[in-house]
C-alpha positions in Angstrom: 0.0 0.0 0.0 1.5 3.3 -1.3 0.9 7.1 0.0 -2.0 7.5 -1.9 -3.6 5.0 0.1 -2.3 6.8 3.4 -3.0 9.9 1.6 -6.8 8.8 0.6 -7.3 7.0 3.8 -7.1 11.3 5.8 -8.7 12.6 3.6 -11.8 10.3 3.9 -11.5 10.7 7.5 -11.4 14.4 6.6 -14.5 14.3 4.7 -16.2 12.0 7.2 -15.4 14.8 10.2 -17.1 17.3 8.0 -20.0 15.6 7.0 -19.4 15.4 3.1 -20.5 11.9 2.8 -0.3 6.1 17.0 4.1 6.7 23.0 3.8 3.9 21.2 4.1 0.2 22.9 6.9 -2.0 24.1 10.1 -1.8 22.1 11.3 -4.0 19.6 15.3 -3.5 20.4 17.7 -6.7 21.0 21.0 -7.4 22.9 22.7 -6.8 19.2 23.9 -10.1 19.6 24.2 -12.4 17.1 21.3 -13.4 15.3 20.3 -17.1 15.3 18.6 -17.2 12.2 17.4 -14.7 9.1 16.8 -11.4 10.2 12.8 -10.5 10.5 14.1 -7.2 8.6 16.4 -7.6 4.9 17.2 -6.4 2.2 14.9 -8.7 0.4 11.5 -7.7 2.6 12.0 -4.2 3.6 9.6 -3.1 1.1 7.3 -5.4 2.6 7.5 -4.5 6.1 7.8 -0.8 4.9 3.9 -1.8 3.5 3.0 -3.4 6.7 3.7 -0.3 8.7 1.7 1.7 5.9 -1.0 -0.4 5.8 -1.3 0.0 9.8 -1.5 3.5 9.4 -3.9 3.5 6.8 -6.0 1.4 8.4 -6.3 2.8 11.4 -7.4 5.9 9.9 -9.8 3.9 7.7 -11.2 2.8 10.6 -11.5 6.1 12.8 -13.3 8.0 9.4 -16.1 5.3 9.2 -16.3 5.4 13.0 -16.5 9.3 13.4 -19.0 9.1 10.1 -21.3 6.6 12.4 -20.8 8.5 15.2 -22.0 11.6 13.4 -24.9 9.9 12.0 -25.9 8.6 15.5 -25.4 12.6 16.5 -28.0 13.4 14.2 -30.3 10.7 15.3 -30.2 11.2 19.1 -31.1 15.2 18.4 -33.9 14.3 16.2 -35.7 13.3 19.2 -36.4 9.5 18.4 -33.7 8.5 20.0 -31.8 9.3 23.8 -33.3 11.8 26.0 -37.0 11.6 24.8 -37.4 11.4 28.9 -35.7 11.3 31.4 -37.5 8.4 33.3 -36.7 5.7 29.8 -32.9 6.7 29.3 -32.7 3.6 27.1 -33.6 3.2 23.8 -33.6 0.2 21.5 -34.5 1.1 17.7 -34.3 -0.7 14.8 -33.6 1.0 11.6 -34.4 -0.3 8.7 -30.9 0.4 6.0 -31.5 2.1 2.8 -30.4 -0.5 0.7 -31.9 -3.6 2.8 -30.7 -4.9 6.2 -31.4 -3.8 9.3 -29.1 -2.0 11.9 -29.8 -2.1 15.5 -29.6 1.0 18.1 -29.0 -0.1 22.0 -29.0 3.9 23.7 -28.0 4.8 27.1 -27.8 7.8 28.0 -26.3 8.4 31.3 -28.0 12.1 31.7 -30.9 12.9 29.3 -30.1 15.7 26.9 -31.5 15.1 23.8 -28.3 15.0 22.3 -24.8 12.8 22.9 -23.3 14.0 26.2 -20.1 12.0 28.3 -21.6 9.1 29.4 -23.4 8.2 26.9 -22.7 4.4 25.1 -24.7 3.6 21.7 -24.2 -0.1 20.6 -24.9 -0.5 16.7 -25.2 -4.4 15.7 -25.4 -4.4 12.1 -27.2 -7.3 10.2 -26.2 -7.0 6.4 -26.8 -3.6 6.4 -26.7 -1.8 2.9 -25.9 1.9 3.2 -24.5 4.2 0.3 -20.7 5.7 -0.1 -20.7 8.5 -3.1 -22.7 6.5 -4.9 -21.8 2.9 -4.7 -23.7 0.3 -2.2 -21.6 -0.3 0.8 -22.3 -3.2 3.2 -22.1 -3.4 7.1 -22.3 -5.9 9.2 -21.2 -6.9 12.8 -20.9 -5.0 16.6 -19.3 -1.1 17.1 -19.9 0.2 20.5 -19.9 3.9 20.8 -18.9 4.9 24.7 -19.1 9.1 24.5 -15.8 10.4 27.5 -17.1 13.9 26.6 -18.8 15.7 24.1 -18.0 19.8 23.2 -20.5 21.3 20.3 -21.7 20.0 17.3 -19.5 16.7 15.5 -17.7 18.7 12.9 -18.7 22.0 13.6 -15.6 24.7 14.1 -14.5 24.3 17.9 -16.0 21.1 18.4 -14.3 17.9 20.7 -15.7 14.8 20.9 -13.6 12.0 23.1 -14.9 8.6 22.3 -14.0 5.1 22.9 -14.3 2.3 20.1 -14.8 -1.1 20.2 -15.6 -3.7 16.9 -16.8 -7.0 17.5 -16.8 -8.7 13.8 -17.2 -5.0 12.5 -16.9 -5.3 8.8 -17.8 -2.8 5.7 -18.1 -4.9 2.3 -15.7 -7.8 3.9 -12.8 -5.9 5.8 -13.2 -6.4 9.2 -12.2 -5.3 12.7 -11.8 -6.4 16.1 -10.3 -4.7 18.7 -11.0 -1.0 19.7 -9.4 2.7 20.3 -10.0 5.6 21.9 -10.5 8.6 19.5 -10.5 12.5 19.7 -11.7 14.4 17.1 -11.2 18.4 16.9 -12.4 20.9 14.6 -10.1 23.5 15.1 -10.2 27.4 13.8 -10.2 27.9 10.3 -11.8 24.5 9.5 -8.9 22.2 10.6 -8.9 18.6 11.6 -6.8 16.9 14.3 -8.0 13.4 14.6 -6.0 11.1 17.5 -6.5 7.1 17.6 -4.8 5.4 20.6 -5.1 2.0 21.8 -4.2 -1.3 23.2 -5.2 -3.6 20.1 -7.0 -3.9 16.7 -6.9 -6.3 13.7 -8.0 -5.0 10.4 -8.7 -8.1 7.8 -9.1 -8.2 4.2 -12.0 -10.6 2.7 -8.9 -12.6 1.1 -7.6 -13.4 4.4 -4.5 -10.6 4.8 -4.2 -8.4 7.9 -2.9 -5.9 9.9 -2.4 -5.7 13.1 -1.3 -2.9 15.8 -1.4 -2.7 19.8 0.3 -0.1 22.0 -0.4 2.6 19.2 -0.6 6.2 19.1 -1.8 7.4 15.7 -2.9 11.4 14.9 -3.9 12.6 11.5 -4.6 16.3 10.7 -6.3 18.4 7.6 -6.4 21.3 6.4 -8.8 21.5 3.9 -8.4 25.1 3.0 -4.7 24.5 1.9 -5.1 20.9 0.9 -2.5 20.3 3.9 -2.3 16.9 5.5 -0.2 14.7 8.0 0.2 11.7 9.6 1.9 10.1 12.6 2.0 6.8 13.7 3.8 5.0 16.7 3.0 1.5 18.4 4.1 -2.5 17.2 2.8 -3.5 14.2 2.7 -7.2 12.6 0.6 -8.8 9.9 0.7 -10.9 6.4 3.9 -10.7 4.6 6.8 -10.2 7.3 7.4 -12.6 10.6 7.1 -11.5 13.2 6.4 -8.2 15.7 7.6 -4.5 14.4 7.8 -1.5 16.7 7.3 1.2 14.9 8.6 5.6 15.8 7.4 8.3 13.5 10.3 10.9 14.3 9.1 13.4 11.5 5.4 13.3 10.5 4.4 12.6 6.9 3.2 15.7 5.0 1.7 15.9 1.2 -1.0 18.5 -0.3 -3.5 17.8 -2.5 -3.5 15.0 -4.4 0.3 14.2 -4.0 2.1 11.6 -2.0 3.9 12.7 1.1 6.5 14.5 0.4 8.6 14.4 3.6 7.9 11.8 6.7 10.5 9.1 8.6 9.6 6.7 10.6 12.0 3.8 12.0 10.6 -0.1 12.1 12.5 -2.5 14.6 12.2 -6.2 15.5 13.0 -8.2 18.5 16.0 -9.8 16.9 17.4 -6.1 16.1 16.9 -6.0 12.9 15.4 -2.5 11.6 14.6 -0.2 8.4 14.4 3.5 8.0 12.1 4.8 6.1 12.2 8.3 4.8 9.5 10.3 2.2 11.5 12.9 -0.1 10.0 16.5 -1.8 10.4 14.7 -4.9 8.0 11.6 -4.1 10.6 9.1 -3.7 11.6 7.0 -0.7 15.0 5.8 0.7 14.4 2.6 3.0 17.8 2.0 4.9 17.9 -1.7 6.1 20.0 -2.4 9.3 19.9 -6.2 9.2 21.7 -7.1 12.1 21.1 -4.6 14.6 24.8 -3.0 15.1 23.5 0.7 13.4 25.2 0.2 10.8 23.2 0.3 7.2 23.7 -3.3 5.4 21.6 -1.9 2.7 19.9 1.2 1.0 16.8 0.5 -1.3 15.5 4.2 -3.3 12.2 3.4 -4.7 8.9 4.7 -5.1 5.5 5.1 -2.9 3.8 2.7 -5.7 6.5 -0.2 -4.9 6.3 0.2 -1.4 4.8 -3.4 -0.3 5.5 -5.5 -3.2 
């Protein structure tokens, strides 16, 4: 997976915020001794764990721009005045809502102080039966359990000065076969001038492709921002990583966020994979929309190899 797909993956979180529609974990570091078999990290798979750490990113934000989109459309149900807060004495509510495109999703309320609209406290459960909903256009299916449980809420979702603290969880989650377990907490903050700072942090979650690939991360810390008024975007992402294509566990330290505008990919970024035997790669974005990957196979600091490729190779 290339920057477009990290770029594409903020900027539908981006859109998603709006309403148009990772101290990382325990290090990977060795005793430098002498490795006892192949190095997790080579010469031969760095563009393949340089993916893997991509991916992660990418999907992580994936998942936080479907999440705040539900969360938003939950928003806009509660203050409609179907939903929590319709009195005080019935502060739960189960609905079930029929999906535009057939299927059924399921609405389990609480809310811990009756507002008529999501307050800190408040927990929505949404248990999705092949739910058909509709994503610019095309049919998009949901099915499975995302549990909404609301730390705080500041303003309207979106709206300019707004805060929402949330925690995630996905049990089976999935949208037209990828699916996710785990959970996060997310922050999301409309900030002056119609800027997006979006924070994901949490102790595990799988993301699975419907031909059986995944990614995985725990211990992460991951924080996308936009600026849709200058097309500006970064992304940061710290915590262990692991997943199809490379054996075994990867901590991962963003030291310089990735930046792009527009439609570009990033165009400056570095972030530093390591493994428990030692082995590592560097991997640094350049203005010109090449990458330099420097592979330190057997954990002494020295480089044992320097790969300069392309965003589009990155993975294969």
């Amino acid at each position: 997976m290339g920057g477009s797909r990290i770029r594409d993956a903020v900027v539908v979180l981006a859109a998603a915020f709006l309403g148009m529609s990772c101290g990382g974990g325990g290090g990977g570091g060795s005793d430098n001794g002498e490795l006892s078999g192949p190095p997790t990290v080579s010469s031969e798979n760095a563009k393949t764990a340089a993916g893997l750490v991509t991916d992660a990113a990418d999907s992580l934000i994936e998942v936080a721009g479907t999440s705040g989109d539900i969360l938003e459309q939950t928003e806009e149900y509660v203050e409609s005045g179907t939903g929590l807060g319709r009195a005080a004495a019935d502060p739960v509510d189960v609905s079930t809502l029929v999906c535009p495109g057939g299927g059924r999703a399921t609405l389990d309320l609480t809310d811990e102080a009756p507002t008529g609209e999501l307050s800190g406290g408040d927990r929505v459960t949404v248990t999705f039966q092949d739910c058909v909903g509709e994503d610019d256009g095309s049919a998009v299916t949901f099915d499975g359990v995302l549990t909404m449980s609301v730390r705080s809420a500041e303003g309207d979702y979106g709206a300019q000065g707004s805060s929402f603290e949330v925690d995630f969880s996905f049990q089976g989650f999935s949208v037209d076969g990828w699916t996710v377990n785990g959970g996060f907490s997310a922050t999301f903050e409309a900030q002056a001038g119609g800027a997006l700072r979006v924070t994901v942090a949490g102790d595990s979650l799988t993301v699975s492709a419907p031909e059986g690939a995944s990614v995985s991360c725990t211990n992460f810390v991951c924080t996308a921002t936009a600026d849709p008024a200058s097309d500006a975007y970064t992304l940061d992402l710290d915590g262990t990583v692991s997943g199809s294509g490379v054996d075994g566990e990867l901590h991962v330290e963003t030291s310089d966020p990735f930046a792009w505008t527009d439609d570009n990919d990033p165009t400056s970024g570095r972030f530093t994979a390591t493994a428990s035997d030692g082995s590592s790669l560097t991997f640094e974005a350049h203005a010109d929309g090449t990458v330099t990957i420097t592979v330190d196979e057997d954990g002494d600091g020295s480089a044992d190899a320097t790969i300069e490729t392309t965003w589009d190779e990155i993975g294969s």
